[in-house]
N, C-alpha and C positions, 0 to 999 in steps of 0.2 A: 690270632683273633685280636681286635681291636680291643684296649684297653682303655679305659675314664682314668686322666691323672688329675684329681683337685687338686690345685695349691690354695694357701688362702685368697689371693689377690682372684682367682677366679671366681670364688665364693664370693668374695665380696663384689665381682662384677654381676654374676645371678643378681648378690639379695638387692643390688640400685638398681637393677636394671626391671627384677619383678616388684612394682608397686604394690604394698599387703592389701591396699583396701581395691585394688583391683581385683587380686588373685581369688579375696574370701569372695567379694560382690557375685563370682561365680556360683557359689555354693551359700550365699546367703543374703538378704536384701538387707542393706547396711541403711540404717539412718543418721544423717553429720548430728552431732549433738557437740556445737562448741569445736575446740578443735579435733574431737574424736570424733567415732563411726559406732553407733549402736545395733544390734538384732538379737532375734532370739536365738541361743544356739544349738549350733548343729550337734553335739555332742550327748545332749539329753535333752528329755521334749517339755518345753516350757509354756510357759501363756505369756511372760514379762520379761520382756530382755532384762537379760545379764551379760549380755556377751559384747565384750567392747573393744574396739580396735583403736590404735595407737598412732596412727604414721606416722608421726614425730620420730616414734623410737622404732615403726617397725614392729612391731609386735601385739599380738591380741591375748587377752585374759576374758574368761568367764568366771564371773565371782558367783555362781550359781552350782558348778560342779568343778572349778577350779579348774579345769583345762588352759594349757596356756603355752605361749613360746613367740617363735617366728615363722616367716613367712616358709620355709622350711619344715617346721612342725607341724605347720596345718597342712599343707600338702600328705605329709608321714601321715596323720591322721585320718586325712580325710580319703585317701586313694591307698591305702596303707599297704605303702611299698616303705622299702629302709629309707638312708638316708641320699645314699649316690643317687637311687634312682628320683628321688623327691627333686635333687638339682637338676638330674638333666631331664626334667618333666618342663621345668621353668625354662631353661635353658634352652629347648627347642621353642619354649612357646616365646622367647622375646628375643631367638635368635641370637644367641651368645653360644658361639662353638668352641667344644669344652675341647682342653691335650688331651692328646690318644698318643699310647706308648707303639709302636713297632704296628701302623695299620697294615692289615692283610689285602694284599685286592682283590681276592676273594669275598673275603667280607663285605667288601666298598660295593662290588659287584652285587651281593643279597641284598645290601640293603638298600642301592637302587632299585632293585627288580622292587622289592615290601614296598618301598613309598609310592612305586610306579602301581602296585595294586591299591591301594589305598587314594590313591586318586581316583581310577578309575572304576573303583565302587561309591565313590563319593560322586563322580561324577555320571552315574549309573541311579541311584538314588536321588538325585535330584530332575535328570529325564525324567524318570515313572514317577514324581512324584508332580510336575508339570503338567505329564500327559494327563492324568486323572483331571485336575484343576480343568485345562484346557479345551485338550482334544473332543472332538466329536464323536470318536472310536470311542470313546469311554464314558459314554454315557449310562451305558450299565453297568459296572462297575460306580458310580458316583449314585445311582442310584441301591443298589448293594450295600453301601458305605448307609445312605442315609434309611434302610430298612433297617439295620444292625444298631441302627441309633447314636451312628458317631455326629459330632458335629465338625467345624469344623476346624477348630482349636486341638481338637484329638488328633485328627488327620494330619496336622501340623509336626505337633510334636512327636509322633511315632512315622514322621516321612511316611507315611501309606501314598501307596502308588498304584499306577496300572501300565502292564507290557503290552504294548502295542503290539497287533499283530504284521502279518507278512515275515518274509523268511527271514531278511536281514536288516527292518526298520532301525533301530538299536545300533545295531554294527555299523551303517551309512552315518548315521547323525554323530558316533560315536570320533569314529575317524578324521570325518568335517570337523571336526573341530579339536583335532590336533588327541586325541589319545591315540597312543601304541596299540598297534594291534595284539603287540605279547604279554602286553597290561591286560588285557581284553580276556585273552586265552587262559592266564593263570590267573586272574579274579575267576572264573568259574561262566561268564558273561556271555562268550562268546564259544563253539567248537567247529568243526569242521565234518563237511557232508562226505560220506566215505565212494560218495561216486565221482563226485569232482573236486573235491576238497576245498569248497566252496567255503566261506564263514558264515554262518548262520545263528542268531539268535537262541540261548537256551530259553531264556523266558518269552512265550507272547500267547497273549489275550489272556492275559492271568493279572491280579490284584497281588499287587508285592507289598508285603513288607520286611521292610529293612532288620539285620540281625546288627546292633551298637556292640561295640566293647564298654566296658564300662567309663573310658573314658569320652565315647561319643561317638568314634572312628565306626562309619560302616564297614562291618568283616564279612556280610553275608547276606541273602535274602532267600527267604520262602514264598513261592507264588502259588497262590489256590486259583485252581479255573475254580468260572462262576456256573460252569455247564454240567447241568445236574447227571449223575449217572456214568461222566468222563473219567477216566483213569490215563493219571496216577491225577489223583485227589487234589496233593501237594506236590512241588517239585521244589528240591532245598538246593542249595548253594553245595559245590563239592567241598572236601577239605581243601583248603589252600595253603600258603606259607602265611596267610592272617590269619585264617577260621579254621579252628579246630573243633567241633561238633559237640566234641567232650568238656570240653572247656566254658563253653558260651551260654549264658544266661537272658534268655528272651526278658526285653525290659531293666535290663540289672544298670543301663546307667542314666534312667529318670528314675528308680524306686531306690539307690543305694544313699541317697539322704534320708530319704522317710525312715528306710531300714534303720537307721543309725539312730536317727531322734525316737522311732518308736520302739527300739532296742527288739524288733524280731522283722521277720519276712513270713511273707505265704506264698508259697509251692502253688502253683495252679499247670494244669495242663499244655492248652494251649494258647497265642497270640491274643484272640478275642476276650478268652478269660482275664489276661492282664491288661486290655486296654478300657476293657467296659469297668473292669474294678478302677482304675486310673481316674477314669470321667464322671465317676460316681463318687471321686473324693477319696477313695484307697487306693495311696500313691506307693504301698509298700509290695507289693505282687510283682512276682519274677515266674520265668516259665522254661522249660528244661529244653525248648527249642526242637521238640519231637520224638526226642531222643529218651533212653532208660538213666537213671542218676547215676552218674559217676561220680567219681572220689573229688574229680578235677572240680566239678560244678559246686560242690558240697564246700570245697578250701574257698571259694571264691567267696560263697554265702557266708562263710565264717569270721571273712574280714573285718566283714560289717554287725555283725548280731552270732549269738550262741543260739538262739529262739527260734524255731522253726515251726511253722504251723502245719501241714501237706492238707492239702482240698484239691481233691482229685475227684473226677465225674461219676455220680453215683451207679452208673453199669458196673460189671463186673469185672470188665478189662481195666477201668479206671483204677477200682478198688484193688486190682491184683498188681497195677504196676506201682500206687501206694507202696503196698508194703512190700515190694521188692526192694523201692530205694530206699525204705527205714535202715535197715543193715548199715549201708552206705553212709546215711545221716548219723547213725549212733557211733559209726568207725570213728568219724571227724569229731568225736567232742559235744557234737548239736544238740539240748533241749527240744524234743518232739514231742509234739503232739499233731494228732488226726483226726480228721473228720470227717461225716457222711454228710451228703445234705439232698436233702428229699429226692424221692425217687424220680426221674425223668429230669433233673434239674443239675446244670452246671455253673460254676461263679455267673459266666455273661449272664444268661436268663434266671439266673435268681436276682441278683442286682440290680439287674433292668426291671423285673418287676415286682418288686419286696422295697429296693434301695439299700444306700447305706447303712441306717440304722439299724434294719431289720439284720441286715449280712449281721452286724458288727454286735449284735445280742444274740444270734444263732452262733455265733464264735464263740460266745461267754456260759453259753446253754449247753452247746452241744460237744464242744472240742474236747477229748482227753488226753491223757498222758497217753503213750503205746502200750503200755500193760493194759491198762484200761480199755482202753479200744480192743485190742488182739482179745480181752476175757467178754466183750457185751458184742463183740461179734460173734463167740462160737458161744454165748448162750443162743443169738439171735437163730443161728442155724439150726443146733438142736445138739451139737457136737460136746459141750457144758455138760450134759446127761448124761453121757453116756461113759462109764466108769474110765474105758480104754481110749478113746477117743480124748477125755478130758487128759489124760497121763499125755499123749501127743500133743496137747494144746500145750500144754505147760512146759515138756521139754523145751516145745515152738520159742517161746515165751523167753528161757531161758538159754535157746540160742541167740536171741537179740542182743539179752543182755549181757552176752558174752562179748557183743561186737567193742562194750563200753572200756576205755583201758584206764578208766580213774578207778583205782579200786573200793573208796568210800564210794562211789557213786554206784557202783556195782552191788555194795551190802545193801546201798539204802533202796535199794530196787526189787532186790531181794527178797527184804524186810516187805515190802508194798505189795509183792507177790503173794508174800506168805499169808499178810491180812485179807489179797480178794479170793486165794482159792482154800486157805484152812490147811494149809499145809506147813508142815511144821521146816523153822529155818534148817536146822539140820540137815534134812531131805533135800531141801532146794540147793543147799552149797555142797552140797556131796554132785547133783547133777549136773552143777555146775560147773564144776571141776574138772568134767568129761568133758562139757562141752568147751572149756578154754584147751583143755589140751588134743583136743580137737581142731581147735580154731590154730591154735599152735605149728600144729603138723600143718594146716592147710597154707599155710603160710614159708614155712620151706618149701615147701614141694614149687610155691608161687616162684619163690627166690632161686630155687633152683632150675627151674623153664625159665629164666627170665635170663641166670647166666649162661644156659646151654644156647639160649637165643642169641647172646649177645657174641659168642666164640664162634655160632656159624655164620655172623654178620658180617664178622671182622676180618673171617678165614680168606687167604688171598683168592680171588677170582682164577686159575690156573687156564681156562676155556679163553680169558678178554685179555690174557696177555700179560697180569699180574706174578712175580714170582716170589716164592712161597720164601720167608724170614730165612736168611743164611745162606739162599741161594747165588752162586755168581753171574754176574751179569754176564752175556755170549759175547768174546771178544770181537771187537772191530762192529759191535751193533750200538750207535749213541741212539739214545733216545730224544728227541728234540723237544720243547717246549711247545705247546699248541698255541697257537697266537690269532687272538680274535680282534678283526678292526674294531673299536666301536663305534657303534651305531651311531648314524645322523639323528638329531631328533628332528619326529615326524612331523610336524607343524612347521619346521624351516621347508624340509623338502614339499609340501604340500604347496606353499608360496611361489616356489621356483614350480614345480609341477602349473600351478596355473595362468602365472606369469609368460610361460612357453607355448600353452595350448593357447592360451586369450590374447596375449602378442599386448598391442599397442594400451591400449584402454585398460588393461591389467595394470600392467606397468605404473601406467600412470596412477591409480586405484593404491596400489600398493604402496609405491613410493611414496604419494603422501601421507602415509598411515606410519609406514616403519623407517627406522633410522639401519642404516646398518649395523650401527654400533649393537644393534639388538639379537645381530645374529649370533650364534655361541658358537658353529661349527666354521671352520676356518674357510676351507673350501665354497661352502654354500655363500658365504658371505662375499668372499671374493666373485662369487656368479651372479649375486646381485647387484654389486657394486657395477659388474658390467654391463647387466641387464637397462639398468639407468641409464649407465655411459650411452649404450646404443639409443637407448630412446631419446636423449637427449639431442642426440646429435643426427636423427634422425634413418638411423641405420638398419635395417630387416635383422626382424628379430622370427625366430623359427630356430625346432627342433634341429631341423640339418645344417643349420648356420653351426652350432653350436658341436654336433656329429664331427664336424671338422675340423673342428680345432684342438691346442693339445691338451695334455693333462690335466687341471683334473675334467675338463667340460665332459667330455664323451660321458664317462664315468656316470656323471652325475646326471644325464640325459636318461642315460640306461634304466638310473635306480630310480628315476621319479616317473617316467613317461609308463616305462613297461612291468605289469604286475612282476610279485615275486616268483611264481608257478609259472609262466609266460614261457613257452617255448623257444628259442631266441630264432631259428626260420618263421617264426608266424610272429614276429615281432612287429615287423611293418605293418603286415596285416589288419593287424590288433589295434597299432598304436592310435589310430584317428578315434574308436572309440574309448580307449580307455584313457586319453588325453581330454576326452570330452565326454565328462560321463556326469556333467555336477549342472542339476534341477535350476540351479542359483548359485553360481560360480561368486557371486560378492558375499553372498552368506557364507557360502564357503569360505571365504577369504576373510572375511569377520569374523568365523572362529578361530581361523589358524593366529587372527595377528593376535586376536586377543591372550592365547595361548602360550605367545610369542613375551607379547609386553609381562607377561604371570611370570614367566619361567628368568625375563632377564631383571626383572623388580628381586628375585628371590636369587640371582647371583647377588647383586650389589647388597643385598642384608648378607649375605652370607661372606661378600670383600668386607663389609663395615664390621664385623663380629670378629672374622680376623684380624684386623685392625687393631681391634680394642684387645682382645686375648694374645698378640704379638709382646706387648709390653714397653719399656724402655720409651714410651711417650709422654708426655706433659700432663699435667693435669687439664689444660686448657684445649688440647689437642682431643683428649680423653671426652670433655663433654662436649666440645663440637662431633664426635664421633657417635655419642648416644644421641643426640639433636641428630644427623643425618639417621644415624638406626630409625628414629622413630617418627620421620616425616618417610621415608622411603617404605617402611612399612605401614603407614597410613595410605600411600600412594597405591599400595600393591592390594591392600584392602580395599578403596575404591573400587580398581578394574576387576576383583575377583566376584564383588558383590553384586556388580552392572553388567544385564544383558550388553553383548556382541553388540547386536544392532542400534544401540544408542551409545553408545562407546564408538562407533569407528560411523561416518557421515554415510550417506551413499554417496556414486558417481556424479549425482545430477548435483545437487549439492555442493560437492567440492568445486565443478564448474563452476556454478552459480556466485558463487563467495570469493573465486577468481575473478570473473567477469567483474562483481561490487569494487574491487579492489585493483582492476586496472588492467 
């Protein structure tokens, strides 16, 4: 497994290389005062800045609540992760590659595949968030969006979108423009039809939106049709190697500052509930993503705040999935409290028609501690009456409180017990007693499934060929390594793919767009290099010119002209249409380059990081290397932020500017 080795000199390449008043500007609107940076801060919730940043020395202080350090601590602080992971947070973000002790290529290998999904949801989430804006298909949906009463600043920052329909709209635009198809497959995005194993779109003609990690990164999306009475309702993102279900907090990384300054969060159900509280000015609401509370989702909410409020929909599935996940909240530590709010009414349509105000004095009215609640609910039923009845509300009661493992916190709960039902402490810590050593036992037994799980996970496979600890290998049987080519990437071969189908005027198209220095893959570069030669020289350029010649051409005819599934006798057959299968072969060609110039702007930050982390260089050598780091990633920001089609000319155009020019 790859390992982080800091030395100082690395650390100190991070903290010059992350600017503090850049880092905080994320997380807090700085005003210059002189040579410092003023705001309020994030740390506790103020009306008058206190919070002041330093750049001189690098470092910020709030003389309001005394929080204070470097540009390191507020990271620790504010994403509250330790301290390694604080550096290489920064360290990814300005491109400074940290030593690793003994990398795994294994490892190298996941963590290609994660960033290759993490592209391709980010590049997923900004289609549907396009299509809405644009498309004519989506016109209901935009109208959807403004009956719900978002505007359009909401839509923004919660990337709400809408999936185009047809089988594989998505999957086409997807691939044009240079994403993996196995990116596609393991974001959740894309699967295959079991009759011809087709790829086909999971989401279409559904209103998405985006599931963030806290740090921003899209890991997931839910899409609701808008077609009343359709099933399934909602359609979620699978687990993937980003999105874990259990983990993920709908909203958690636009409300994890409010959280912090307003020292709690609120629980709401679902997406609508936390964006309509959002646009109404309550930027502290997070949502459980559909899901029942887990322990995962509860550590996460802890980060940030001990406070927890739950406003869950006053039906009675709402109210019974409530206090399912109290248990859950009270395991992890969390101060709860609960509330009802009027019958037929959830966060979204109370806030839309009450407002803020109103929400935020029905919070101060109505919210209780869970003793409280769990005791004014079973008088509300009738259950409080009734001698026997009430003895089972109270056990109830005093199983929660068992879930708690501060033991003062547990007396003083106790004690609160014992003043709303009349019951004497004695009695309560006697049943309490049961019930911890209860909660006790349930917890072995947890630890014990959990290691018999683990010993039939680990047990060798004897069926796939594995043999069992101490066994000897069968003489004269080696076992050989399995050895996988890697993969071309798919935005080079799409180039050569069109360059071959489209012959002369491609070529030329291309050529003046890309450099070959741009290629990554050795092969393909070399096939473009020739591609040019021929046109230059004015030489027949075709798939069978290239069939004929040796190494690697054939190869690479094969892999770009004829699908992967393609029968190799219906190859021929196939190949005229699947060589020429593209609406707008220049569009297409303008995502692949652009894709092209992304991929090689982020080698050359990732040659200039080595550079600088190499060592044994100058100082003068050292800051002409930050100077290249940070015009080459200005450069790579440009083309990432600029549509295709005004980044790369058309045909006619490049003519034109020729002809001007002689």
């Amino acid at each position: 497994m790859e390992r982080i080795v800091l030395t100082d000199q690395k650390k100190e390449d991070v903290r010059q290389a992350a600017d503090i008043v850049d880092v905080v500007s994320d997380y807090v609107k700085l005003k210059k005062s002189g040579s410092n940076f003023t705001g309020l801060c994030p740390f506790h919730n103020e009306k008058t800045p206190s919070f002041n940043v330093t750049p001189r020395l690098g470092i910020y202080k709030c003389f309001g609540c005394d929080a204070g350090g470097d540009v390191f601590n507020f990271i620790m602080e504010m994403e509250g992760v330790n301290f390694i992971e604080a550096v290489k947070t920064l360290a990814d973000r300005y491109n400074i590659s940290l030593p690793t002790k003994e990398a795994d290529d294994r490892f190298t290998e996941q963590n290609r595949l994660i960033e290759g999904i993490y592209h391709a949801l980010s590049f997923a989430g900004v289609f549907y968030h396009r299509t809405l804006a644009e498309d004519d298909d989506a016109k209901e949906a935009r109208h959807y969006f403004k009956n719900r009463g978002l505007n359009t600043e909401t839509l923004k920052k919660y990337g709400l979108g809408y999936a185009p329909g047809g089988f594989d709209t998505f999957y086409k635009h997807a691939t044009e423009n240079g994403i993996n198809e196995e990116y596609l497959v393991e974001a959740g995005l894309i699967k295959y039809s079991d009759r011809d194993q087709r790829p086909f779109d999971v989401f279409r003609e559904r209103i998405m939106f985006p599931i963030f990690n806290p740090a921003g990164k899209v890991i997931a999306f839910g899409g609701r049709t808008m077609e009343k009475g359709k099933n399934p309702k909602y359609i979620n993102s699978p687990q993937t190697k980003v999105y874990n279900k259990s983990e993920a907090m709908y909203g958690i990384h636009l409300a994890r500052h409010d959280i912090r300054r307003k020292d709690g969060v609120i629980l709401v159900e679902g997406y609508m509930d936390v964006i309509s509280l959002y646009q109404h000015g309550i930027k502290n609401a997070v949502a459980t993503s559909g899901t029942s509370i887990t322990t995962q989702q509860m550590q996460l909410i802890s980060r940030y705040s001990k406070n927890l409020l739950m406003v869950y929909d006053a039906d009675q599935a709402g109210q019974n999935a409530m206090i399912r996940g109290l248990e859950t909240a009270l395991t992890q530590g969390l101060n709860v409290r609960l509330m009802h709010l009027p019958e037929g009414e959830d966060p979204d349509s109370f806030v839309k028609q009450f407002g803020a105000e109103s929400f935020h004095s029905y919070v101060q009215d109505e919210s209780r501690d869970f003793i409280s609640f769990l005791i004014e609910s079973a008088e509300k039923s009738g259950a409080w009456n009734d001698p026997m009845s009430r003895k089972e509300e109270i056990s109830r009661v005093l199983g929660f409180i068992a879930s708690v493992d501060d033991e003062i916190m547990r007396q003083t709960l106790v004690g609160h017990l014992s003043k709303l039902s009349g019951i004497g402490d004695r009695a309560l810590f006697n049943e309490l007693d049961v019930r911890l050593m209860e909660k006790k036992e349930e917890k072995q037994r947890d630890l014990e499934r959990a290691r018999r799980q683990r010993e039939r996970e680990q047990a060798p496979d004897v069926s796939a060929g594995q043999r069992p600890a101490g066994e000897p290998q069968l003489s004269g049987v080696k076992r050989q390594p399995v050895s996988r080519p890697k993969k071309r990437p798919a935005y080079e071969q799409e180039l050569i793919r069109l360059m071959l189908a489209y012959e002369d005027d491609m070529v030329y198209y291309v050529g003046n767009n890309a450099h070959e220095e741009e290629f990554e893959d050795e092969d393909l570069r070399r096939f473009y290099q020739d591609l040019k030669k021929r046109y230059q020289h004015e030489e027949k350029i075709s798939p069978e010119v290239y069939t004929r010649m040796d190494h690697p051409f054939p190869q690479i005819v094969s892999e770009v002209l004829i699908e992967k599934h393609t029968v190799s006798e219906r190859g021929n057959e196939l190949r005229e249409l699947i060589i020429r299968k593209d609406a707008d072969p220049y569009a297409t060609a303008r995502g692949a380059l652009k894709t092209l110039k992304i991929a090689f702007f982020k080698r050359n930050l990732e040659e200039i990081s080595n550079r600088i982390s190499e060592g044994g260089i100058s100082d003068e050598e050292r800051r002409e290397a930050y100077s290249d780091l940070m015009e080459t990633r200005k450069q790579l920001s440009e083309i990432e932020k600029t549509p295709a089609d005004y980044l790369f000319p058309g045909i006619d155009e490049i003519e034109s500017e020729e002809e001007e020019t002689g």
